[in-house]
C-alpha positions in Angstrom: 93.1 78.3 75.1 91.6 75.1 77.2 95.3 74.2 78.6 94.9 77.6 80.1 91.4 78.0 81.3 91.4 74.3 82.3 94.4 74.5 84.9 93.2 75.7 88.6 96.5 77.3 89.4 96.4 79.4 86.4 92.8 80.9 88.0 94.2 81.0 90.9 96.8 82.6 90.5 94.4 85.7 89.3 93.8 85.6 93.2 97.2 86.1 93.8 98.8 89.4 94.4 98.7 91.3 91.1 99.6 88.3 88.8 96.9 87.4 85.9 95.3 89.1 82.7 93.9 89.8 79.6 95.3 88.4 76.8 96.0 90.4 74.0 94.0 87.8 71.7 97.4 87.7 69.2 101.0 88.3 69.8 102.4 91.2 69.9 103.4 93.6 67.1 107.4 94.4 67.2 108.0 98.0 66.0 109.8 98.3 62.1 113.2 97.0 62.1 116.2 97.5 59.9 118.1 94.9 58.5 120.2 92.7 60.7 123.5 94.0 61.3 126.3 94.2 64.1 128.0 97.3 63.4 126.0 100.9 63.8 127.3 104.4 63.2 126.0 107.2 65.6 125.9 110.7 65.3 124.9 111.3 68.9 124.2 115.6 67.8 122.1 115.4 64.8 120.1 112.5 67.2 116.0 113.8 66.8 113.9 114.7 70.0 110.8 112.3 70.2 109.3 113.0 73.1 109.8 113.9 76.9 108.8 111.3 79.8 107.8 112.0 83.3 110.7 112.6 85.9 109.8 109.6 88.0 109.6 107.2 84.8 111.3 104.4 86.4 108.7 103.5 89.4 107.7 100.6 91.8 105.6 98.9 93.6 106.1 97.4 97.3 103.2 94.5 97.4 101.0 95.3 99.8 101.4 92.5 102.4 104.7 93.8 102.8 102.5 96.3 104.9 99.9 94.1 106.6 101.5 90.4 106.2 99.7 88.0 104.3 100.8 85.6 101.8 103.2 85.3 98.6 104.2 83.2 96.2 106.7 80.6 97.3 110.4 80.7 96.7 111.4 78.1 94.3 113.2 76.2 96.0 110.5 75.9 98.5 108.1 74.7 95.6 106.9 70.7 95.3 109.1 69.3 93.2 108.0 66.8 90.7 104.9 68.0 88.0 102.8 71.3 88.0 101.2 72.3 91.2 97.6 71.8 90.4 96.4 74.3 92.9 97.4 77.7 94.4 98.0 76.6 98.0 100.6 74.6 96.6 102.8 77.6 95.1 101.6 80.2 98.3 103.1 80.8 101.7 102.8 83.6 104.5 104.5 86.7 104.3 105.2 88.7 107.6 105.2 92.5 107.4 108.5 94.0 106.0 110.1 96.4 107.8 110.3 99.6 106.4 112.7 101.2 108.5 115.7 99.3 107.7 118.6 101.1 106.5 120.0 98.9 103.6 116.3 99.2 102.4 116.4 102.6 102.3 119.7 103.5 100.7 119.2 101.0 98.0 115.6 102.7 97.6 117.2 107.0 97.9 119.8 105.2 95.1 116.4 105.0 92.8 115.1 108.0 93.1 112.6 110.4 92.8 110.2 107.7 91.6 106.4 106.7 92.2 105.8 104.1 95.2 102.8 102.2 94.5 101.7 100.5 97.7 98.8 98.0 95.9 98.4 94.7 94.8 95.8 92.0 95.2 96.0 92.3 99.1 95.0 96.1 99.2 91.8 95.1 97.4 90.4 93.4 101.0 92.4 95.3 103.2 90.8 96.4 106.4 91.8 100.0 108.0 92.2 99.7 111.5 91.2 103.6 112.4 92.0 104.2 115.6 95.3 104.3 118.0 93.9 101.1 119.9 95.3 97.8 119.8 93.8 96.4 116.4 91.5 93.2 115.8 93.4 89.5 115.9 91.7 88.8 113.1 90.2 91.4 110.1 85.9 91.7 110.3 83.6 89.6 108.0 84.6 90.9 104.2 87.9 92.0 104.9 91.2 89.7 105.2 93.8 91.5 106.5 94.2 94.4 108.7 96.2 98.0 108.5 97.0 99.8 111.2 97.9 103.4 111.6 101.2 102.7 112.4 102.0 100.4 109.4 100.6 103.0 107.6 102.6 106.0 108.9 106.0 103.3 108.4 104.6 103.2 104.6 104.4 107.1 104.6 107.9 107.9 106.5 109.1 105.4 104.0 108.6 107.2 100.9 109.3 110.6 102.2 112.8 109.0 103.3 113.4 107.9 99.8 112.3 110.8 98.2 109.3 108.8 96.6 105.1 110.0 95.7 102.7 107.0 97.1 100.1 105.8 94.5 97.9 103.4 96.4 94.4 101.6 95.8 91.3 101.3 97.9 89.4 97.8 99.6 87.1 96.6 97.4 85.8 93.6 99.4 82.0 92.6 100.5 83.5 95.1 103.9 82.8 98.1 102.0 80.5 97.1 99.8 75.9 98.2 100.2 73.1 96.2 100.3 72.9 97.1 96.4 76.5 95.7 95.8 78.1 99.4 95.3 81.2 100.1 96.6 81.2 103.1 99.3 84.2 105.2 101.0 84.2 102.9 104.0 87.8 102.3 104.5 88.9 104.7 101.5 87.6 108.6 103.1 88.8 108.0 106.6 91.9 106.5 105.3 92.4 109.2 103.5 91.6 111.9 106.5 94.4 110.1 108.7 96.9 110.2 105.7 96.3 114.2 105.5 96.3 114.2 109.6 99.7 113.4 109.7 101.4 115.0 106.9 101.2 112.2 104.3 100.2 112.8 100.6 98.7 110.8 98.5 100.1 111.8 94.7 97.5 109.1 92.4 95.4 106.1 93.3 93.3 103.9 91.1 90.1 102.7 92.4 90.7 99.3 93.6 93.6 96.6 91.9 92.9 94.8 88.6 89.1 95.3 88.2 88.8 92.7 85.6 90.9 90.1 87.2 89.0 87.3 89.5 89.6 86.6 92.8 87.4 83.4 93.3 85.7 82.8 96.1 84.9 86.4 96.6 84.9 88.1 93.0 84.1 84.6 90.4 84.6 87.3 87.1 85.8 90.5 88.1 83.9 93.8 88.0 81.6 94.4 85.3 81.9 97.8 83.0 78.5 98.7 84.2 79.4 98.6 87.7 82.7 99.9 87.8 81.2 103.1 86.1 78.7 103.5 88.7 81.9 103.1 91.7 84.0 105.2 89.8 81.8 108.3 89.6 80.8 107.4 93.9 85.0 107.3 93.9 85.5 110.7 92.6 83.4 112.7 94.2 84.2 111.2 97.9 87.9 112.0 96.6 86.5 115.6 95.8 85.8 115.7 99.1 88.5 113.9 101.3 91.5 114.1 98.8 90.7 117.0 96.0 94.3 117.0 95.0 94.9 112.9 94.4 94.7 112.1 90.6 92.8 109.4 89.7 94.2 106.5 87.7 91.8 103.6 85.6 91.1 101.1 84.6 93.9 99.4 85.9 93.3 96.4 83.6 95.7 93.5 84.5 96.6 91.9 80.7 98.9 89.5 79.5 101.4 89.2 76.6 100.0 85.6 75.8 96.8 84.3 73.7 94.3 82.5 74.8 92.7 84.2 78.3 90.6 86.4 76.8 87.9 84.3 78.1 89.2 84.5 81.4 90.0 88.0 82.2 86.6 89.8 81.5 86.0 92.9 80.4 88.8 95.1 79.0 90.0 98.1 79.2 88.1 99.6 76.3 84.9 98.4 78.0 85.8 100.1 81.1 86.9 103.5 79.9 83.6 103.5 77.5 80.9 102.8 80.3 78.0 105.0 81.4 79.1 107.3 83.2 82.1 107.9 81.7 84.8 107.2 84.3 87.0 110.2 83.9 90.5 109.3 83.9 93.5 112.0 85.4 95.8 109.2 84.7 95.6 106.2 82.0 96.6 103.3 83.8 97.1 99.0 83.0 99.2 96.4 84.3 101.5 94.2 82.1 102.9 90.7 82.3 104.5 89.0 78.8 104.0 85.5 80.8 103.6 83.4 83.4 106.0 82.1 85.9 107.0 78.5 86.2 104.5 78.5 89.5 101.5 78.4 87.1 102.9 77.2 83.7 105.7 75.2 82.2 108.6 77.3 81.0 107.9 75.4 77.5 104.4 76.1 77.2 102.8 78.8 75.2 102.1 80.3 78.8 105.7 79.9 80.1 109.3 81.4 78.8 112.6 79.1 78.8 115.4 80.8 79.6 116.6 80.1 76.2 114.1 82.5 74.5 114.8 85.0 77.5 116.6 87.3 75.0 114.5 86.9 71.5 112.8 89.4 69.7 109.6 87.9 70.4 109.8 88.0 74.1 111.1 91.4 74.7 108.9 93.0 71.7 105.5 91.9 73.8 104.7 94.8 75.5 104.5 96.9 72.3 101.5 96.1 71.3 99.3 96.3 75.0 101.0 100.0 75.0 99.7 100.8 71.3 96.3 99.6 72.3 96.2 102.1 75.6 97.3 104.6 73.8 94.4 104.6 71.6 92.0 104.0 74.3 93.8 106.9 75.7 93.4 109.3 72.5 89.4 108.2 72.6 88.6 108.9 76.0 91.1 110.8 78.1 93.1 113.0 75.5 96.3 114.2 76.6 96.0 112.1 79.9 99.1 110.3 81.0 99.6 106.7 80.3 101.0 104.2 83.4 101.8 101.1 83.5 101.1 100.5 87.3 102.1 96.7 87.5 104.7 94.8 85.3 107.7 92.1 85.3 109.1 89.5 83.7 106.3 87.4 84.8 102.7 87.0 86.4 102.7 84.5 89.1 105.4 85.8 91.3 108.4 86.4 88.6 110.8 83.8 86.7 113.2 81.3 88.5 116.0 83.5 86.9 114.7 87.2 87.5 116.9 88.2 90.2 120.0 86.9 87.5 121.7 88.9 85.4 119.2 87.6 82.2 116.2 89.9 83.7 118.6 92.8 83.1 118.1 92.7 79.1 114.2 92.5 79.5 114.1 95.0 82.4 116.1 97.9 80.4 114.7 97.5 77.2 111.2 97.6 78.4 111.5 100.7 79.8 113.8 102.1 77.1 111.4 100.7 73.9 108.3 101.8 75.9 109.5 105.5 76.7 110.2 105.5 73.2 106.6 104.6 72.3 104.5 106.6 74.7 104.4 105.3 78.1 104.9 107.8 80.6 105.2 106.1 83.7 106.6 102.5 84.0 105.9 100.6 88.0 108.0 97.5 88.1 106.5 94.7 90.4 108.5 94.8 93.0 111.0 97.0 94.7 111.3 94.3 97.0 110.8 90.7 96.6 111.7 87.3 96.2 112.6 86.5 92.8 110.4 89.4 91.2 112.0 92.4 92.8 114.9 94.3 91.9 116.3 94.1 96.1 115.4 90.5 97.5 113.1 90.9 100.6 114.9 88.5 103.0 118.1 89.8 102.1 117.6 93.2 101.6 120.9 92.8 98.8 120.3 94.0 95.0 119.5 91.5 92.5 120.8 92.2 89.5 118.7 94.2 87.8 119.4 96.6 90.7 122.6 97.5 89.0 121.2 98.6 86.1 118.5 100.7 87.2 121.0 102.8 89.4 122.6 103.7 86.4 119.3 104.5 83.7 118.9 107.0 87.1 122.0 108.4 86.8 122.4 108.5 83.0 119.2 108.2 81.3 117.5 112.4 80.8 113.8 112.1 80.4 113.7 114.2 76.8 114.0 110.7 74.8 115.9 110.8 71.3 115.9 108.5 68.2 118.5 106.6 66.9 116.8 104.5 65.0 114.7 101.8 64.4 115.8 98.4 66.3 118.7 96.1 65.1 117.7 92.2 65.4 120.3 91.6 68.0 121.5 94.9 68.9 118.9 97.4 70.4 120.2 100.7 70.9 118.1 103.3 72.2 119.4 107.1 73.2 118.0 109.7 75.9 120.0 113.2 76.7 122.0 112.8 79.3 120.6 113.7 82.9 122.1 116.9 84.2 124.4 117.7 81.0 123.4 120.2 79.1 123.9 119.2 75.1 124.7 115.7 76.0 123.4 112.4 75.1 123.5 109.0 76.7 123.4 105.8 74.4 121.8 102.4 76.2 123.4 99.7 73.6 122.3 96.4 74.2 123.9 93.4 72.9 121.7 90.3 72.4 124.2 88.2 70.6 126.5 85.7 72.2 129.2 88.0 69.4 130.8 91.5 69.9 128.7 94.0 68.2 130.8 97.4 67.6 129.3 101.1 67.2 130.8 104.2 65.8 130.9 107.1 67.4 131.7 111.0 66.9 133.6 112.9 70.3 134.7 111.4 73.7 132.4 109.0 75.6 132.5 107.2 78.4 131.6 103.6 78.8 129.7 101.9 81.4 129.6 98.0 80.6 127.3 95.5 82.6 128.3 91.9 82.1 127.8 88.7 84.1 129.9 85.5 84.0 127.1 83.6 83.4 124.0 84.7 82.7 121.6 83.2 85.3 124.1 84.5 88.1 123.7 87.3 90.4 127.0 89.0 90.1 127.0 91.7 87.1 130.4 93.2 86.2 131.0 97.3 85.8 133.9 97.7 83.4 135.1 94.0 84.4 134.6 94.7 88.2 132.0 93.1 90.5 129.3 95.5 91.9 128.8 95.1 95.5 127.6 96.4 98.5 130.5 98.2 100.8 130.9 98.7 104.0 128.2 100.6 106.0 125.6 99.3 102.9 127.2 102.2 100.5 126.7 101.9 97.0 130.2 100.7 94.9 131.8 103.3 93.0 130.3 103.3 89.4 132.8 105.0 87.1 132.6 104.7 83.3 135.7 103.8 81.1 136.4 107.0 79.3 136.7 105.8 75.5 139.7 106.5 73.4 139.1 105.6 69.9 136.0 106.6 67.7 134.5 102.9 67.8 133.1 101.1 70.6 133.2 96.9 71.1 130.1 95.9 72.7 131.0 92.5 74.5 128.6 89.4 73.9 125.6 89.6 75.6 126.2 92.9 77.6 124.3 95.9 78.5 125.7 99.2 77.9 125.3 102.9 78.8 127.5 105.0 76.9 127.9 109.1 77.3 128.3 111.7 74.9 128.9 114.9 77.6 129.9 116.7 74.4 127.5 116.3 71.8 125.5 119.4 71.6 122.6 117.4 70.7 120.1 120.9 70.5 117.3 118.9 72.0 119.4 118.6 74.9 120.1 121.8 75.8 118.3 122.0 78.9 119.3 118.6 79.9 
């Protein structure tokens, strides 16, 4: 699309951290849906088993400037006011180093898991490890831009065993590490690798290097072709073999987009990569996932953009459906039985929507996760755990965003053996898990689109756990009609359901809702 491939800050923005991609070449696919209705009747114990998702399904990624400084994307209210920014600089800033050791940080983190910590992005891609106790260099060498140090590694690893959390990472691939022949060598990744292991750190995944396909102009003009990432791949295995036997190794690690039209820009795909002599050989099935761009690079009334009025349509939150179909199928070719990840995704590329950190995000960010366990996905990495107004805790703040909220409680609530109960409602999206750590029962996540009650039917007691917002672009989300907050000390609020007394539920107007069956006997859940 020329409005696209015309407009510098939308290539630029493929040089910032993690943002751009693939386009899909046509809009996504929503899966079958019954006919509209606001009423649904559910028998939570006849509910079908579908499938079973990894433990650590709800994962996340900490940017990896966060570790080394660098830059970000501007807040908005920072951002030149007036028309689009016609180049990157414009929407960018410096980010200092984020420090890891800070309690709030890591309560609101332990709340979240077990989960996967992916510590990646476009920064790890030049990232310069600084191998030695010694006071490192004011500046990173030639082909390199920023510098780790031991120590800022260690934080990362004392980090995510505090939090109960398995580190994926990604490796420099900058001219720094790179042959006279252009072929990427073990540089910075082996003795990385050697100090990780030195001090008790482990590695659980890594993919090669971040978005392969995605250009970082000045130094990478069209990402990596098939052909060569092939040839790095197979030299990236066997120096793992050697270093780091027990790492599995994720790819490709596409970055692609929910939008038509930047085919053209983005490269080869993922089916190109995974199909290339020699066969990269995949542990794990990995791809990153934005339906759009942020207002920093697009309009939110472009084709690019989203409004916030078309936040909570059936268009917007089905795009991701049709991206997963497609790696499944790349997955079923050339890795069978192979894991799929998404390693990267948010309500945006481009450093997240003005109104992420609202309560809005929360529809998008529960039903991806719930419509995409449902599908196949096995692994889900939301960009960020902390950020400005892309993560789920804001950086500066270290205070949840609302989003936060919810995830606490698909931890709590949501099992990993996923259950059907049925095909989407226009409206009303109501998807059901068994309930983690009771056996036999089930937990419901019901929610509401409609700015009108929606009711559902229901056999046995349940208890109902309600997330509403007085407005929808505001931070504070309601439990049950009470405001979720930090306490004292940083503790987490009290999150108690409202135990249910008759056999049919009110959903309120646009609401998010967990409900639990403890006594269902689903038989799938058993050994919940």
């Amino acid at each position: 699309m020329k409005q696209i491939s015309a407009n510098p800050i939308v290539a630029g923005a493929l040089v910032g951290a993690s943002a751009l991609a693939l386009a899909s070449g046509a809009q996504a696919q929503a899966p079958a849906k019954a006919p509209p209705a606001r009423s649904l009747e559910i028998e939570a114990a006849s509910l079908p088993f579908v499938r079973k998702i990894d433990e650590r399904f709800q994962s996340y990624q900490i940017g990896f400037s966060h570790l080394t400084g660098g830059e970000t994307w501007k807040a908005y209210d920072a951002m030149p006011k007036g028309e689009q920014p016609k180049d990157v600089s414009a929407v960018r800033e410096p980010r200092a180093a984020t420090d890891l050791t800070n309690p709030r940080l890591r309560t609101l983190t332990a709340a979240l898991a077990p989960f996967y910590l992916r510590y990646s992005g476009t920064t790890a891609n030049s990232v310069y490890f600084h191998d030695s106790d010694t006071p490192p260099p004011a500046k990173a060498p030639d082909g390199y831009t920023v510098v780790l140090t031991r120590e800022r590694w260690k934080d990362a690893i004392d980090f995510a065993k505090a939090t109960d959390t398995k580190i994926v990472t990604s490796f420099t691939n900058s001219e720094g590490v790179r042959d006279s022949a252009h072929a990427w060598t073990p540089k910075m990744a082996a003795p990385w690798m050697t100090y990780t292991r030195s001090i008790g750190g482990e590695i659980y995944a890594a993919e090669l290097f971040n978005e392969p396909n995605a250009p970082e102009p000045p130094r990478i003009k069209h990402g990596v072709s098939a052909a060569d990432f092939a040839r790095d791949f197979a030299t990236f295995r066997a120096s793992m073999a050697k270093v780091a036997p027990d790492v599995k190794l994720a790819g490709p690690g596409n970055a692609t987009l929910g939008i038509a039209g930047v085919a053209s820009l983005m490269g080869t795909s993922p089916e190109q990569y995974a199909a290339a002599n020699p066969t990269p050989k995949f542990d794990i099935v990995s791809y990153h996932f934005y339906p759009v761009l942020a207002q920093r690079c697009a309009p939110p009334e472009s084709p690019q953009g989203i409004s916030a009025d078309k936040a909570l349509t059936e268009e917007f939150l089905a795009r991701p459906d049709k991206q997963l179909q497609e790696m499944k199928a790349l997955r079923d070719r050339h890795a069978p039985g192979a894991p799929i990840w998404l390693t990267e995704t948010g309500g945006a590329a481009c450093g997240g929507l003005q109104w992420q950190p609202t309560f809005l995000d929360s529809f998008r960010y529960l039903d991806t996760h719930a419509r995409l366990a449902k599908q196949g996905l096995d692994a889900m990495f939301t960009h960020a755990l902390i950020s400005g107004s892309n993560g789920v805790i804001d950086e500066k703040t270290f205070q949840p965003n609302a989003s936060y909220w919810g995830a606490v409680l698909w931890r709590r609530l949501m099992g990993t053996q996923v259950l059907d109960a049925g095909p989407i409602q226009p409206g009303l999206h109501v998807y059901a898990h068994c309930q983690r750590g009771v056996a036999g029962g089930v937990t419901l996540l019901a929610i509401n689109l409609e700015k009108a009650p929606a009711q559902i039917r229901l056999s046995g007691p349940a208890d109902l756990y309600a997330l509403t917002s007085p407005e929808l672009q505001s931070k504070t989300v309601l439990l049950n009609g009470r405001a979720l907050a930090l306490q004292p000390g940083d503790k987490l609020p009290g999150m108690s359901p409202t135990p249910l007394k008759a056999s049919r539920v009110t959903l309120a107007p646009t609401s998010v809702n967990f409900i639990t069956l403890p006594k269902a006997k689903n038989p799938s859940c058993a050994a919940a």
